[in-house]
TIVO-2410 file (N, C-alpha, C; in nm, 3 decimals):
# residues 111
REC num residu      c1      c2      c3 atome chaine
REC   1      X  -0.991   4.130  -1.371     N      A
REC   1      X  -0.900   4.021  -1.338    CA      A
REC   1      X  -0.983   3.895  -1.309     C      A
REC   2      X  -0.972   3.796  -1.426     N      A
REC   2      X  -0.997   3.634  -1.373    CA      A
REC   2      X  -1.002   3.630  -1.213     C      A
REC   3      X  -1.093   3.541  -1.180     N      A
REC   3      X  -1.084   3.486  -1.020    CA      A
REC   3      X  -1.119   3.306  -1.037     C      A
REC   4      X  -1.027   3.281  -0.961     N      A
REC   4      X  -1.061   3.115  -0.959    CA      A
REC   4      X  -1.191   3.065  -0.914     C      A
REC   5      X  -1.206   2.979  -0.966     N      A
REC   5      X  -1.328   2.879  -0.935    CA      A
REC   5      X  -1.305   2.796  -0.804     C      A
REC   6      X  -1.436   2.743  -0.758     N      A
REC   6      X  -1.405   2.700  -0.657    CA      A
REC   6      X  -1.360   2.530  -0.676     C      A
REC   7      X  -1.393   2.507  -0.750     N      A
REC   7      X  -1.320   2.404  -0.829    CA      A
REC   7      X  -1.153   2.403  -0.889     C      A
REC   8      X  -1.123   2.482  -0.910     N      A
REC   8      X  -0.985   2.532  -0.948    CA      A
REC   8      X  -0.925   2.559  -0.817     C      A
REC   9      X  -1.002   2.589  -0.713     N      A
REC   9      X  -0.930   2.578  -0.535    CA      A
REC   9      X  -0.921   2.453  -0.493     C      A
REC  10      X  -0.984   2.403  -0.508     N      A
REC  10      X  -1.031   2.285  -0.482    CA      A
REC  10      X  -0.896   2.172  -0.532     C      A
REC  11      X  -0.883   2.162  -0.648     N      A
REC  11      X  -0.802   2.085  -0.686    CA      A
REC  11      X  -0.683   2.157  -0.700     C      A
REC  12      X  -0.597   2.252  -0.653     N      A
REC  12      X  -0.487   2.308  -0.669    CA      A
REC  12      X  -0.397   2.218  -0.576     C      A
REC  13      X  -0.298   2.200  -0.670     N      A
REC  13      X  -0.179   2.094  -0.599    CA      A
REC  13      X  -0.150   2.150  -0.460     C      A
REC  14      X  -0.134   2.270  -0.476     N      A
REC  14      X  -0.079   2.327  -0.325    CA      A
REC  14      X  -0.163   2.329  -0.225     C      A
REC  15      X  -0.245   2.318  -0.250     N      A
REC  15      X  -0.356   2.286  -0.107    CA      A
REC  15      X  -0.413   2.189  -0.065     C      A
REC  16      X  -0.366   2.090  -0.127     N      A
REC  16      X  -0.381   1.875  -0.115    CA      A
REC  16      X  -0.286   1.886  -0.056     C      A
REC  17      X  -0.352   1.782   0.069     N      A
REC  17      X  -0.212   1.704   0.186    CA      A
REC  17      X  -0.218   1.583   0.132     C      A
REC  18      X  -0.059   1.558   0.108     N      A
REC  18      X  -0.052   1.409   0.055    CA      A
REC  18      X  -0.088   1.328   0.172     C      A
REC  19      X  -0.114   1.207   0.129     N      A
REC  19      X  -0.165   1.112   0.203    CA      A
REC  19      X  -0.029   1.013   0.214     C      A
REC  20      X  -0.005   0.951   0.314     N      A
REC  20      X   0.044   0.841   0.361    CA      A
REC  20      X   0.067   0.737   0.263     C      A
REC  21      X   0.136   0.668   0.201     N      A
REC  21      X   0.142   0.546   0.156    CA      A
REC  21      X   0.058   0.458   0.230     C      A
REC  22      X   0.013   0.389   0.161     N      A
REC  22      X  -0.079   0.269   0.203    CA      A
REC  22      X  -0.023   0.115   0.213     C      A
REC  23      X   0.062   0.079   0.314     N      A
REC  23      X   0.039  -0.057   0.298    CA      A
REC  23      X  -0.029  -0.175   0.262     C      A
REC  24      X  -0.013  -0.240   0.177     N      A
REC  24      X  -0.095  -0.407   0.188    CA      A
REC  24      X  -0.130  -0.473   0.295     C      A
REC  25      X  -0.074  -0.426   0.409     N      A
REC  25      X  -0.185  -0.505   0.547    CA      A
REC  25      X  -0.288  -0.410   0.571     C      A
REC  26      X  -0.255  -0.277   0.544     N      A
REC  26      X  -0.398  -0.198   0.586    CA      A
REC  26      X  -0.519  -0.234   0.483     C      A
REC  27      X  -0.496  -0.265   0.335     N      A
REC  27      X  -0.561  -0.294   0.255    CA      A
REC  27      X  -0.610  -0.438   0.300     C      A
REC  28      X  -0.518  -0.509   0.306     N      A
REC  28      X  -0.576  -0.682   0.397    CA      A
REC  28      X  -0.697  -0.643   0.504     C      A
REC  29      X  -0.622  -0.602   0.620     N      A
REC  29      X  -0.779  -0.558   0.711    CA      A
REC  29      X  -0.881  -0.491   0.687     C      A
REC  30      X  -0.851  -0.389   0.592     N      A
REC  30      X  -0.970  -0.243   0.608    CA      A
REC  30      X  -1.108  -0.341   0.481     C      A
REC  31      X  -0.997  -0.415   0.355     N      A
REC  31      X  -1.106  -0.451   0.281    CA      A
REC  31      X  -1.162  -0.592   0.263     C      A
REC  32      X  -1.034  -0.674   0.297     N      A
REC  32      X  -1.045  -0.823   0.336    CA      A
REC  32      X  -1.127  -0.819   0.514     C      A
REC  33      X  -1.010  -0.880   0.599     N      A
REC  33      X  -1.073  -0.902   0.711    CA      A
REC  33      X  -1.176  -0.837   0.773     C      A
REC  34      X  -1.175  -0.716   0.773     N      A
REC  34      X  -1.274  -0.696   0.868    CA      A
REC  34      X  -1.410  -0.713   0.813     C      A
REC  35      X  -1.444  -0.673   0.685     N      A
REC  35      X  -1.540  -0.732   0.635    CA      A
REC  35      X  -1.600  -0.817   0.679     C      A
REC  36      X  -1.505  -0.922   0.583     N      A
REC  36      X  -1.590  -1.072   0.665    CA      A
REC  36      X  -1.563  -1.116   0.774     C      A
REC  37      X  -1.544  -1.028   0.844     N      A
REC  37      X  -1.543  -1.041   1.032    CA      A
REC  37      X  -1.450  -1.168   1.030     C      A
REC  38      X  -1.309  -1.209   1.009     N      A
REC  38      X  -1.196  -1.333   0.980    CA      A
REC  38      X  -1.100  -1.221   1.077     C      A
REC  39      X  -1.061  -1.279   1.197     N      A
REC  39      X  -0.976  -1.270   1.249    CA      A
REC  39      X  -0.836  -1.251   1.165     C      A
REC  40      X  -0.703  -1.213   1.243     N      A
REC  40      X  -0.594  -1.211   1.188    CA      A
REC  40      X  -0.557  -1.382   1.215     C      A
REC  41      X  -0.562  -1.419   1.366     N      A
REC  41      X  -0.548  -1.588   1.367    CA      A
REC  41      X  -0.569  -1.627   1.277     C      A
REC  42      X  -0.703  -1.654   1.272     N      A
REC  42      X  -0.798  -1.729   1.170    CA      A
REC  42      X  -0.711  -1.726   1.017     C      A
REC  43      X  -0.704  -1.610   0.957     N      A
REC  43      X  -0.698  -1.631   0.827    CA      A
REC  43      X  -0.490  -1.691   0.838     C      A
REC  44      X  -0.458  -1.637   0.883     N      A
REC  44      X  -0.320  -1.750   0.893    CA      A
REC  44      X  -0.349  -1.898   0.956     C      A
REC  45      X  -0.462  -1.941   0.971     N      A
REC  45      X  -0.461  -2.065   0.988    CA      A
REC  45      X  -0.492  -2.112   0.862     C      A
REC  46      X  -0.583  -2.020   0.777     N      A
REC  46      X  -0.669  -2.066   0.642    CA      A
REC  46      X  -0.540  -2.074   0.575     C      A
REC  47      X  -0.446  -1.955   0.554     N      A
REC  47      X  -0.348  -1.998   0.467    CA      A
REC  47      X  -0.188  -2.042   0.519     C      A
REC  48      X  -0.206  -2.096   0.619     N      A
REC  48      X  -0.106  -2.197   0.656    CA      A
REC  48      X   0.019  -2.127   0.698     C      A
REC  49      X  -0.001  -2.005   0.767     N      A
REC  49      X   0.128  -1.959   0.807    CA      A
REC  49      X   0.106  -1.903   0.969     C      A
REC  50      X   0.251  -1.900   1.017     N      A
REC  50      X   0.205  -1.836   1.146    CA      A
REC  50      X   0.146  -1.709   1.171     C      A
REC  51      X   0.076  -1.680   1.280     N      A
REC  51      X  -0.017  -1.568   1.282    CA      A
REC  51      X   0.086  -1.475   1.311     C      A
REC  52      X   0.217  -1.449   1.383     N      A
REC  52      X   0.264  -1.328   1.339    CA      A
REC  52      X   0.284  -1.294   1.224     C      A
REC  53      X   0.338  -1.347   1.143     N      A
REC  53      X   0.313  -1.308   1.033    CA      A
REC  53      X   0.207  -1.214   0.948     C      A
REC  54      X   0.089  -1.273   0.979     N      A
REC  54      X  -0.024  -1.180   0.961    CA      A
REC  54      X  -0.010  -1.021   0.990     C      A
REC  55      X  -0.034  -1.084   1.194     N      A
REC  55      X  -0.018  -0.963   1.232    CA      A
REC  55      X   0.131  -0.871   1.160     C      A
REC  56      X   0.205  -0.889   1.173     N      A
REC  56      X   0.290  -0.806   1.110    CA      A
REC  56      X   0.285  -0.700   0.966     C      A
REC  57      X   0.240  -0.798   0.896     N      A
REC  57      X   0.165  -0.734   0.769    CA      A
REC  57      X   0.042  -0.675   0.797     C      A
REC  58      X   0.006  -0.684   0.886     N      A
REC  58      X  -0.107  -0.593   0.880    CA      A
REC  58      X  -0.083  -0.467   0.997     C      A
REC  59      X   0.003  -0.481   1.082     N      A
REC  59      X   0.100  -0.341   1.143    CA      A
REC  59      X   0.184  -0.290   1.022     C      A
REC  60      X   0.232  -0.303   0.949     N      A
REC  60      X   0.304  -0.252   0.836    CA      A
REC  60      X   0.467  -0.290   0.892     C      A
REC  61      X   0.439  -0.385   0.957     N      A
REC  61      X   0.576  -0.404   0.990    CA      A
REC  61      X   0.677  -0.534   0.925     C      A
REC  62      X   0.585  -0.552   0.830     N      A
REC  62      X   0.632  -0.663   0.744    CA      A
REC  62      X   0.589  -0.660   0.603     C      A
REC  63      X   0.687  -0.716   0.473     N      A
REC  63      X   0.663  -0.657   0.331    CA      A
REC  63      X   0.605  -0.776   0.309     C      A
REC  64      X   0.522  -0.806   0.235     N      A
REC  64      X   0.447  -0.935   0.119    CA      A
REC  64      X   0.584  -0.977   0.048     C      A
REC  65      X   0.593  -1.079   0.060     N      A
REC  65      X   0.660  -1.194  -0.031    CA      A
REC  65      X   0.628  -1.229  -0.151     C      A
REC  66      X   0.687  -1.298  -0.242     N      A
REC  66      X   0.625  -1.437  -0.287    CA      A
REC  66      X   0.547  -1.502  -0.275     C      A
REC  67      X   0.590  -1.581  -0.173     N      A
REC  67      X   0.532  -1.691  -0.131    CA      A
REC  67      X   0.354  -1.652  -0.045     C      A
REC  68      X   0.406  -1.482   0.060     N      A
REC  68      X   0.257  -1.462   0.106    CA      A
REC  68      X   0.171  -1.444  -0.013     C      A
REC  69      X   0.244  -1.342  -0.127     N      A
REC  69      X   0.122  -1.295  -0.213    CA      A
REC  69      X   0.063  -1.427  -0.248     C      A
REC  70      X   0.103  -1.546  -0.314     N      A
REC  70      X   0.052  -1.664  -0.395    CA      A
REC  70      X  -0.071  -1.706  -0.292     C      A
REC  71      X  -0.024  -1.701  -0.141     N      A
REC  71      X  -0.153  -1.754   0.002    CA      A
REC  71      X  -0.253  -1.657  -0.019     C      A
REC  72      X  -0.223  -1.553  -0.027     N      A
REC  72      X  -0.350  -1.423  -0.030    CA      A
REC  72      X  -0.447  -1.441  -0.118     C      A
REC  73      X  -0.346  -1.474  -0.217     N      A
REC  73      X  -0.436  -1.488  -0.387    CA      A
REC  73      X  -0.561  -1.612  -0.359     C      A
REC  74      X  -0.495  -1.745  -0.355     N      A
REC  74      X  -0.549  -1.831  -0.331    CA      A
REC  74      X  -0.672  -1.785  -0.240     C      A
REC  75      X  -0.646  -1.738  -0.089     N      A
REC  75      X  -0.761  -1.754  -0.011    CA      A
REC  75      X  -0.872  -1.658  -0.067     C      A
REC  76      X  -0.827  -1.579  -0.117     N      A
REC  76      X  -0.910  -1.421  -0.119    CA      A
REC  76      X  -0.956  -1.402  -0.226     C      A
REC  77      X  -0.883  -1.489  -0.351     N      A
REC  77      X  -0.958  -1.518  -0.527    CA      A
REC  77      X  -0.906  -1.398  -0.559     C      A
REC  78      X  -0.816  -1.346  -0.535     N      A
REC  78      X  -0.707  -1.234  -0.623    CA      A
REC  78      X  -0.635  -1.277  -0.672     C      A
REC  79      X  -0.551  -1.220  -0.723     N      A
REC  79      X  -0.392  -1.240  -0.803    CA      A
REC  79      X  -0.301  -1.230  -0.694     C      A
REC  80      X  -0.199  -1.322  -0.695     N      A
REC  80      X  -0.063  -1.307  -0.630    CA      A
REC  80      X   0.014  -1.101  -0.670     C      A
REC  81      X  -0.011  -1.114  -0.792     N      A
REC  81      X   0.045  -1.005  -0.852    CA      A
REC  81      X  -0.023  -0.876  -0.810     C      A
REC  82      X  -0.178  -0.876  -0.783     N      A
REC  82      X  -0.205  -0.748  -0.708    CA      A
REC  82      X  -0.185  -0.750  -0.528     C      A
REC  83      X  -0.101  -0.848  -0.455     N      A
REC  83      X  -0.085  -0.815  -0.369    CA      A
REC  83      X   0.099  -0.769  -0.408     C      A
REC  84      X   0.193  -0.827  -0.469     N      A
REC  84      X   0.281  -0.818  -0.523    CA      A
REC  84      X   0.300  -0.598  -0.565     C      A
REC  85      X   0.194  -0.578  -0.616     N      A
REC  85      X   0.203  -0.462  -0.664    CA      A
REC  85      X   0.164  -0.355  -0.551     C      A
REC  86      X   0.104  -0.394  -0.442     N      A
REC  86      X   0.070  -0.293  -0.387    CA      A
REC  86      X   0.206  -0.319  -0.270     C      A
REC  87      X   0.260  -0.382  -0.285     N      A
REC  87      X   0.376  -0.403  -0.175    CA      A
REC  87      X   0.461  -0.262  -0.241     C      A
REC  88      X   0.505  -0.286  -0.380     N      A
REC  88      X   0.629  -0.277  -0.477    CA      A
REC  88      X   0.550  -0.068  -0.464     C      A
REC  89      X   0.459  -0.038  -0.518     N      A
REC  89      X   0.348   0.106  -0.482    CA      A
REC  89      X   0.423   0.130  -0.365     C      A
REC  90      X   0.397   0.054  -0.209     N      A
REC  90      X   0.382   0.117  -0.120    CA      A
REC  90      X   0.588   0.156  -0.114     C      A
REC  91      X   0.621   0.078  -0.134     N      A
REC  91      X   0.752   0.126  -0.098    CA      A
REC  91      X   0.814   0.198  -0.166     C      A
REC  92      X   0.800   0.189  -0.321     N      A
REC  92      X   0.809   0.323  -0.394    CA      A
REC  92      X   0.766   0.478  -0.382     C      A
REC  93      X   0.646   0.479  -0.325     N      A
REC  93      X   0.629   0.620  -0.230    CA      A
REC  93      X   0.683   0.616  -0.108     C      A
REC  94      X   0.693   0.539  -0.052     N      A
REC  94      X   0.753   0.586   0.111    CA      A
REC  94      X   0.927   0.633   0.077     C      A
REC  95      X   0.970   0.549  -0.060     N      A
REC  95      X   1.089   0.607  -0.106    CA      A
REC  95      X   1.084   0.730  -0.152     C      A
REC  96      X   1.006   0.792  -0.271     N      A
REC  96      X   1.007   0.896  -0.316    CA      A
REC  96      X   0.981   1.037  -0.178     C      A
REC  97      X   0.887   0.967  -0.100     N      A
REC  97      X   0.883   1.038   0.026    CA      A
REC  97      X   1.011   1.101   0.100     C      A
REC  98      X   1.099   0.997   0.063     N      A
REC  98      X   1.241   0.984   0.176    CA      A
REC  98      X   1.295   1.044   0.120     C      A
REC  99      X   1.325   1.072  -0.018     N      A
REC  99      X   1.438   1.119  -0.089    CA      A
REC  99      X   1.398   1.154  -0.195     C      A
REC 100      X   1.311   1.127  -0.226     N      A
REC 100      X   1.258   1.140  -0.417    CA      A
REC 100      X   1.278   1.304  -0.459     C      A
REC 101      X   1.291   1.398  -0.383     N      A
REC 101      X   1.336   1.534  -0.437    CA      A
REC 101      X   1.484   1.591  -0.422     C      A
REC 102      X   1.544   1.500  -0.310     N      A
REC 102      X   1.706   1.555  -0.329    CA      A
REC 102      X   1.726   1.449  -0.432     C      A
REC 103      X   1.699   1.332  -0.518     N      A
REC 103      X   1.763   1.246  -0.574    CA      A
REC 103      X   1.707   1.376  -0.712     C      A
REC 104      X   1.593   1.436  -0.722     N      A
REC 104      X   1.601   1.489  -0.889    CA      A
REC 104      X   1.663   1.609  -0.902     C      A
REC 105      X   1.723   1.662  -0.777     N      A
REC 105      X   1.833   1.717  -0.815    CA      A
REC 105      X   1.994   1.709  -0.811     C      A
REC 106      X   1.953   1.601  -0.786     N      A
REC 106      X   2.109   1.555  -0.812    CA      A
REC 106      X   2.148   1.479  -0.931     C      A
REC 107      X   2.056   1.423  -0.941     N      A
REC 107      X   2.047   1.328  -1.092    CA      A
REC 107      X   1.998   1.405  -1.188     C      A
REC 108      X   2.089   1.415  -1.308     N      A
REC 108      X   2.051   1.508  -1.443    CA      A
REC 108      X   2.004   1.339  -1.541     C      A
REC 109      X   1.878   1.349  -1.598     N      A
REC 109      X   1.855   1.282  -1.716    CA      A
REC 109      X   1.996   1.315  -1.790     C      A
REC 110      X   2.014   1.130  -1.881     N      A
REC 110      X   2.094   1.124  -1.984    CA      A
REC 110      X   2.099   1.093  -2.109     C      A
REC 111      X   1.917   1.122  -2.114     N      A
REC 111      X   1.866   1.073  -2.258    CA      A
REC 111      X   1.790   1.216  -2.289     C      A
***
């Protein structure tokens, strides 16, 4: 009888703990701010908004905009659109999280 590899343990779906969705403020602090040692103040002064704000997005207690992604982009030399996408990511798993398995059985494909 075959025996698995330890590699084949290793990567077996059933024994990975999913991880948490990741917000865009944890990504703001963990790879932006703290880095370059920039306060949460600070960088809402650089891009012209109030510092709760910041803070909020970076508690996960607030979603990226428009208008924040375009400030992010600007200060940080990214795209509006990759802060845009990791917003649109994070809430799409915290959805699929919430419901994403009673919704595929309730919903039959119609194509």
């Amino acid at each position: 009888m075959p025996t698995k590899s330890k590699l084949q343990t290793i990567i077996n779906k059933e024994n990975m703990k999913k991880l948490a969705p990741l917000h865009p403020g944890e990504m703001l602090k963990e790879e932006f701010l703290d880095p370059m040692k920039i306060s949460q103040r600070e960088f809402a002064r650089i891009i012209k908004v109030p510092a709760n704000r910041v803070n909020q997005i970076v508690n996960g207690k607030r979603a990226i905009t428009g208008d924040t992604a375009i400030r992010f982009g600007l200060a940080l030399k990214t795209s509006p659109e990759f802060w845009l996408r990791l917003q649109d990511r994070y809430e799409l798993e915290k959805t699929y999280d919430e419901v994403g398995n009673s919704l595929k059985e309730e919903i039959q494909p119609i194509l």
